[in-house]
C-alpha positions as CSV (number, residue, x, y, z in Angstrom):
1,X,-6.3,-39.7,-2.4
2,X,-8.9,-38.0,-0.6
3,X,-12.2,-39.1,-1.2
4,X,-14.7,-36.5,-3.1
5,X,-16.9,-35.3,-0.1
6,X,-13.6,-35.2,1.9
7,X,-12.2,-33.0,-0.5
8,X,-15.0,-30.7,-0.7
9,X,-15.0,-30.1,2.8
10,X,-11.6,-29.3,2.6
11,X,-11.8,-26.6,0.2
12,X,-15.0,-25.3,2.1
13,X,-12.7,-24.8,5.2
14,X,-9.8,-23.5,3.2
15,X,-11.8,-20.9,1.9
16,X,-13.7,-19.8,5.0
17,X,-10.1,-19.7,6.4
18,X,-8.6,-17.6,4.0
19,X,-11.8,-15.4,3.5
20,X,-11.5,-14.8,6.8
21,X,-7.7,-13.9,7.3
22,X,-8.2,-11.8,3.9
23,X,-11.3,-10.4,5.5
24,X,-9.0,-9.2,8.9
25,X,-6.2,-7.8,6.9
26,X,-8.5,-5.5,4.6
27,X,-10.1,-4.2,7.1
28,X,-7.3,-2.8,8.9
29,X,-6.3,-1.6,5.6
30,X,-9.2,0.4,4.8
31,X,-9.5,1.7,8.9
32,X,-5.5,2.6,8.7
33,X,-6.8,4.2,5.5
34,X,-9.6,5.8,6.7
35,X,-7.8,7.3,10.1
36,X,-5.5,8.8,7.9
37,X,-8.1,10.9,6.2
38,X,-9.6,12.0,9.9
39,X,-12.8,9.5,9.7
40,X,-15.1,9.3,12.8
41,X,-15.7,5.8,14.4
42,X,-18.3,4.7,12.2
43,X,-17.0,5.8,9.4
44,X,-13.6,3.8,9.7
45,X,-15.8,0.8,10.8
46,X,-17.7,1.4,7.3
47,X,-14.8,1.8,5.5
48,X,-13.4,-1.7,7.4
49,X,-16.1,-3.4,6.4
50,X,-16.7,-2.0,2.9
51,X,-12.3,-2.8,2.4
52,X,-12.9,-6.3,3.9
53,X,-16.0,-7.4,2.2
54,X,-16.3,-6.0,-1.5
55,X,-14.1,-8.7,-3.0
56,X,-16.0,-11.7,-1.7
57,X,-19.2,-10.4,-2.3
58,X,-18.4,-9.6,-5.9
59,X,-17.1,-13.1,-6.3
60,X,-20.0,-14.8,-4.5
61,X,-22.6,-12.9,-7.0
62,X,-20.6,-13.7,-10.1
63,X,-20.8,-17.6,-9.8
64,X,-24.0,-17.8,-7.5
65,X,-23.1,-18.3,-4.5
66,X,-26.1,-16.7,-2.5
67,X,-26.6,-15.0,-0.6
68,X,-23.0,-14.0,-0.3
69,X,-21.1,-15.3,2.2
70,X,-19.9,-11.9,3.9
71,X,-23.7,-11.0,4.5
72,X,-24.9,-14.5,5.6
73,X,-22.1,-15.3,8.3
74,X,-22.1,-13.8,11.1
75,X,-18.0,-13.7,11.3
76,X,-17.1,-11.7,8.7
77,X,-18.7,-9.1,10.1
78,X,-17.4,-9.6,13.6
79,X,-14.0,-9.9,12.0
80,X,-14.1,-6.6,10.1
81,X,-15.2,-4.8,12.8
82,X,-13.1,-6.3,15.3
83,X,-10.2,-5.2,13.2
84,X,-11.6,-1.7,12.3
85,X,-11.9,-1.1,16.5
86,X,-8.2,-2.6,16.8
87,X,-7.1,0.2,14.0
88,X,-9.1,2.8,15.6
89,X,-7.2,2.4,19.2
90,X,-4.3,1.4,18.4
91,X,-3.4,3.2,14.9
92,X,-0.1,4.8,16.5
93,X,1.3,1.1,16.8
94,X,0.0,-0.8,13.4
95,X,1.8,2.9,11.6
96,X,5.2,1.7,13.0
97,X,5.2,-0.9,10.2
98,X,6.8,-0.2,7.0
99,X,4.1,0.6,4.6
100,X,1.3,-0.4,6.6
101,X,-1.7,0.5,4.8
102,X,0.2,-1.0,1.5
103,X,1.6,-4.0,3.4
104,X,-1.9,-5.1,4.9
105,X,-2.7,-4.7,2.0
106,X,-0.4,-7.2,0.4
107,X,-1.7,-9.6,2.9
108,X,-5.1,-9.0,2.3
109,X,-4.7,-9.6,-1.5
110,X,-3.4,-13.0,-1.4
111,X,-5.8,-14.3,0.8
112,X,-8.5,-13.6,-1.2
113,X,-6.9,-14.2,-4.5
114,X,-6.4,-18.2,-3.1
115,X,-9.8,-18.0,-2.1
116,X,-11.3,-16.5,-5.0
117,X,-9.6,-18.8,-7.3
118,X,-10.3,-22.2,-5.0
119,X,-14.4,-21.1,-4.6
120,X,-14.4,-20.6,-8.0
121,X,-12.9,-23.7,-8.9
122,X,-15.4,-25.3,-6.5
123,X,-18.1,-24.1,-8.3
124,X,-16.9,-25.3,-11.7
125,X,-15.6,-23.0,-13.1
126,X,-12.7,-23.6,-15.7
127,X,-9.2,-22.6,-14.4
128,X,-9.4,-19.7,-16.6
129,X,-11.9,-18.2,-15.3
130,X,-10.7,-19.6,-11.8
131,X,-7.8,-17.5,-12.1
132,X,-9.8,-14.4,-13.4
133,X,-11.8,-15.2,-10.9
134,X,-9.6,-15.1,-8.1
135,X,-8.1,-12.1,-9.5
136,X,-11.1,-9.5,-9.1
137,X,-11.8,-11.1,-5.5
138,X,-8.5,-9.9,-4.7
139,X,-8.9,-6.5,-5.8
140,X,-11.9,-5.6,-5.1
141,X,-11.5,-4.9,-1.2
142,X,-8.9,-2.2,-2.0
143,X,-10.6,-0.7,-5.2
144,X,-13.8,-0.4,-2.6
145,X,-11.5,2.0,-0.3
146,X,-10.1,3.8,-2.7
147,X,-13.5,4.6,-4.2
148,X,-14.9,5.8,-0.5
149,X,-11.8,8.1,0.1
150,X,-12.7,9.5,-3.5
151,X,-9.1,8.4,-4.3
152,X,-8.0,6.4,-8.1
153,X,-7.8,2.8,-7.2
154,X,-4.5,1.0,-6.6
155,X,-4.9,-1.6,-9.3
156,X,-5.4,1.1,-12.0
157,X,-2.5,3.1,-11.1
158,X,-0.1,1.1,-8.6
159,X,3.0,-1.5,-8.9
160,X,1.7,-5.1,-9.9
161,X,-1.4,-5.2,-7.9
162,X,-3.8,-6.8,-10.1
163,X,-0.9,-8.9,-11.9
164,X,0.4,-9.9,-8.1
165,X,-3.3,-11.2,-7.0
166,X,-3.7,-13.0,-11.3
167,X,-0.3,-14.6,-10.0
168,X,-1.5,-16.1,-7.1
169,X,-5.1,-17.3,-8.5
170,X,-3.1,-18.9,-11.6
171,X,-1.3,-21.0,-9.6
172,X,-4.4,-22.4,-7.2
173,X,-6.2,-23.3,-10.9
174,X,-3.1,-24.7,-12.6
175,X,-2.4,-26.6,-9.3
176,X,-6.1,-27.7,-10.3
177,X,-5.7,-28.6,-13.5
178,X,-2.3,-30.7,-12.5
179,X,-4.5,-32.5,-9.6
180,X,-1.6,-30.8,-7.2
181,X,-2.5,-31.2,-3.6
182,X,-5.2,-28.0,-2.6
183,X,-3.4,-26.7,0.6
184,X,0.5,-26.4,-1.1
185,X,-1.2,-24.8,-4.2
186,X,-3.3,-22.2,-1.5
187,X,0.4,-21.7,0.2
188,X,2.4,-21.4,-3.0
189,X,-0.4,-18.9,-4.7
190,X,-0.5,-16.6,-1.8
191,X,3.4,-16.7,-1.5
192,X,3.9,-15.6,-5.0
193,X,1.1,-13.0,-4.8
194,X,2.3,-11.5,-1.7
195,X,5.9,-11.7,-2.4
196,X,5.4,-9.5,-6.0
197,X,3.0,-7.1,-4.4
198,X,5.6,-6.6,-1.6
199,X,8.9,-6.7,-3.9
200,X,6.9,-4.1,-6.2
201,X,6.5,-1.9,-3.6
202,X,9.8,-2.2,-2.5
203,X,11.6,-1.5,-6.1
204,X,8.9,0.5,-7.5
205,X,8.0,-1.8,-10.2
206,X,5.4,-0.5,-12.5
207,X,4.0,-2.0,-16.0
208,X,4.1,0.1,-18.9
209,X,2.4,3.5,-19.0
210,X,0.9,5.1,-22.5
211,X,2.4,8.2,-23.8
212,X,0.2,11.0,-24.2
213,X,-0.6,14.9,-22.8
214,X,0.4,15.1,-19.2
215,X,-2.8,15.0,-16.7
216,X,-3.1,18.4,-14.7
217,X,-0.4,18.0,-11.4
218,X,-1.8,21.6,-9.8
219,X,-3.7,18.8,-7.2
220,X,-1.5,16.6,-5.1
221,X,-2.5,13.4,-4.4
222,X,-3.7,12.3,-1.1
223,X,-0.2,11.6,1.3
224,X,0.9,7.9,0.9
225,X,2.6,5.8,3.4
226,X,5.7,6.4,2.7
């Protein structure tokens, strides 16, 4: 058993990890996204940055952790934007893969959900809350895009996107609360939120939507990548 300031550094690592592979993935997410509507440069690199950051910024105020991580180390930066140049040159290649602005998005949305729910737990928070926890740091990199492009978020209109990411978290802060080892619990949460997110996409799964007078159509929605 590893001892207690082992441990923490464990975690500490774990989550810089996965903030910044979540970080990488959401920002090529919100640049792919951002392309698509004709941005300049600097606006994709906002929109990069905003995608990759919002989440962990959002979890960092909520349990005091500041100043926030994404605006106190220097990589998170150099990671967004890194990944918002890579989208801007090379878009024609990262739109070969199926769904990409949905898929990165996938991937970008278990990392931080893991992470959320792990810094969370870190800083004492019940597994609950952990897992609620985890939850909005996974969606708040893709409700930030949406919001710039003037577009409804994803996780109040799309398949199992806040119930993929509550998935993921909920097994990190059970994993907890069994005293499960941290790194299989990381793995198995961002497997399970990744793999619904993806298989929801794939077969169109969708929770239950209230009946009630149709909204007006006459506007089509913004294309999707289809």
């Amino acid at each position: 058993m590893l001892a207690p300031q082992s441990t923490g550094e464990l975690v500490r690592t774990l989550v810089l990890t996965l903030d910044l592979c979540g970080t990488f993935a959401f920002a090529l997410s919100g640049a792919t996204a951002g392309i698509r509507r004709r941005l300049d440069v600097f606006g994709v690199l906002v929109l990069s940055f905003a995608a990759a950051t919002f989440g962990g910024i959002s979890r960092d105020l909520l349990i005091g952790a500041v100043p926030p991580a994404a605006l106190q180390d220097w990589r998170y930066l150099a990671v967004s934007l890194t990944a918002g140049l890579i989208a801007f040159f090379w878009s024609p290649f990262i739109e070969k893969l199926w769904h990409p602005v949905r898929l990165l998005d996938a991937v970008g949305l278990a990392f931080f959900a893991v992470a959320g729910a792990h810094k969370a737990l870190a800083f004492g928070l019940s597994p609950v809350m952990a897992a609620l926890l985890g939850m909005l740091t996974g969606i708040g990199g893709g409700m930030a895009r949406d919001i710039l492009l003037a577009e409804i978020p994803a996780v109040l209109r799309s398949d199992l996107y806040a119930v993929a990411a509550l998935a993921g978290a909920s097994i990190v802060a059970g994993g907890s609360l069994l005293q499960l080892p941290i790194v299989a619990t990381a793995v198995g949460g961002g497997v399970v939120c990744f793999g619904l997110r993806i298989l929801a996409i794939h077969w169109e799964w969708h929770l239950p939507v209230a009946s009630g007078p149709r909204a007006d159509t006459s506007r089509k929605p913004a294309k999707d990548d289809s």
